[in-house]
C-alpha positions as CSV (number, residue, x, y, z in Angstrom):
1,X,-1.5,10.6,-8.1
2,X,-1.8,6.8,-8.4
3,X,-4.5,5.1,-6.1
4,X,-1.4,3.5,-4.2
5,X,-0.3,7.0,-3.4
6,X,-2.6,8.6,-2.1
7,X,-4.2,5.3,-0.1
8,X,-0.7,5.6,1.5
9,X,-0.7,8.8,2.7
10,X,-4.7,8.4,4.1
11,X,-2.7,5.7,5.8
12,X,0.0,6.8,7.3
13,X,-2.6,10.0,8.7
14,X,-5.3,7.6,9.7
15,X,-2.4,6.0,12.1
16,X,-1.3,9.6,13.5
17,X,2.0,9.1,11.6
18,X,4.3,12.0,10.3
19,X,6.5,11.0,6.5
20,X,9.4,11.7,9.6
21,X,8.2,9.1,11.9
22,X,7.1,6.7,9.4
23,X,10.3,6.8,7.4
24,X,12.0,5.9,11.1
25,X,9.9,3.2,11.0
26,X,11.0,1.7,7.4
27,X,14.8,2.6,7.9
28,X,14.6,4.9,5.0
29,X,14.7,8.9,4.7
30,X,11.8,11.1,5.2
31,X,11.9,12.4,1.2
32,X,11.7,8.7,-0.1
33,X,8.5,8.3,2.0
34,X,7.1,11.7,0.4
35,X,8.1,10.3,-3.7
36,X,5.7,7.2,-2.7
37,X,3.5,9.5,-1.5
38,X,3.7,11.4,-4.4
39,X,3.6,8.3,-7.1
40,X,6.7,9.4,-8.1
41,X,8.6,5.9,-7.6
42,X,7.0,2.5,-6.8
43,X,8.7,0.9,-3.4
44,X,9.4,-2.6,-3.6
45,X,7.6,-5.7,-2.4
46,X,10.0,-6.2,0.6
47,X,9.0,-2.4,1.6
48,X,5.2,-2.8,0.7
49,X,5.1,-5.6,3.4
50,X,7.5,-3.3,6.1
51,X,4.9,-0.4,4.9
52,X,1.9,-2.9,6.3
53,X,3.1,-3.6,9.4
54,X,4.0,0.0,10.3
55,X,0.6,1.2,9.4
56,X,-1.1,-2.2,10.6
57,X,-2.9,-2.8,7.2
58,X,-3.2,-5.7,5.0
59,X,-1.0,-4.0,1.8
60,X,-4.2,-5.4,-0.8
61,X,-6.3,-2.4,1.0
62,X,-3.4,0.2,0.4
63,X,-3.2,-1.2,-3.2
64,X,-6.1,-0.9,-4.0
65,X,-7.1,-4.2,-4.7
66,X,-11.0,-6.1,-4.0
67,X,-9.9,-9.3,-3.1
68,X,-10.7,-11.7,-5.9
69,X,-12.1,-15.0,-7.2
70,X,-10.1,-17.1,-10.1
71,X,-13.2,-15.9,-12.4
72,X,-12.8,-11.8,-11.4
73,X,-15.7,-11.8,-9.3
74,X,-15.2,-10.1,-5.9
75,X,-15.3,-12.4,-2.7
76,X,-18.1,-10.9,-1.0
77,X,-16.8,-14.1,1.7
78,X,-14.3,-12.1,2.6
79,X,-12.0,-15.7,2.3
80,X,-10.3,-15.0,-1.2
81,X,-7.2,-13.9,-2.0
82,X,-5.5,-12.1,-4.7
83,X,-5.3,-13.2,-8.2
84,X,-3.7,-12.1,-11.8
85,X,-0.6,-10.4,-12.7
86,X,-1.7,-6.8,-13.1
87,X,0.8,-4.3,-11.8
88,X,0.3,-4.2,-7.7
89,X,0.9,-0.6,-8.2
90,X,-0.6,1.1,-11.3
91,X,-4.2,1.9,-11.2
């Protein structure tokens, strides 16, 4: 299971949310919820950001990512954002 997958299902149980009552929530079926879950398909960027405001995260957390200076260093600010062009869903 990718990190993505798994961070998304600690997700969607930290906000007391059945795959059921989340998929309501993202207008898609329950089993679609469970292949994300899974790792077995990737959702797309429009559905990461519906995914965020269901579970009321910022989607860098779910994906796993530090947030980043230009130079790779983590922002221990807390005011960086998110650089580079690595896959937002592989580990």
């Amino acid at each position: 299971m990718n990190s993505f997958a798994s961070n998304l299902n600690r997700f969607r149980i930290r906000k007391n949310l059945s795959r059921a009552e989340l998929s309501a929530m993202l207008h898609m079926s329950r089993p679609v919820v469970g292949t994300y879950e899974r790792g077995e398909c990737e959702p797309s960027i429009d559905t990461l950001l519906q995914m965020g405001d269901a579970l009321d995260v910022d989607m860098n957390e779910p994906l796993g990512y530090d947030r980043k200076s230009p130079d790779g260093a983590v922002d221990t600010e807390g005011a960086g954002q998110v650089y580079g062009s690595a896959s937002i869903l592989s580990e």
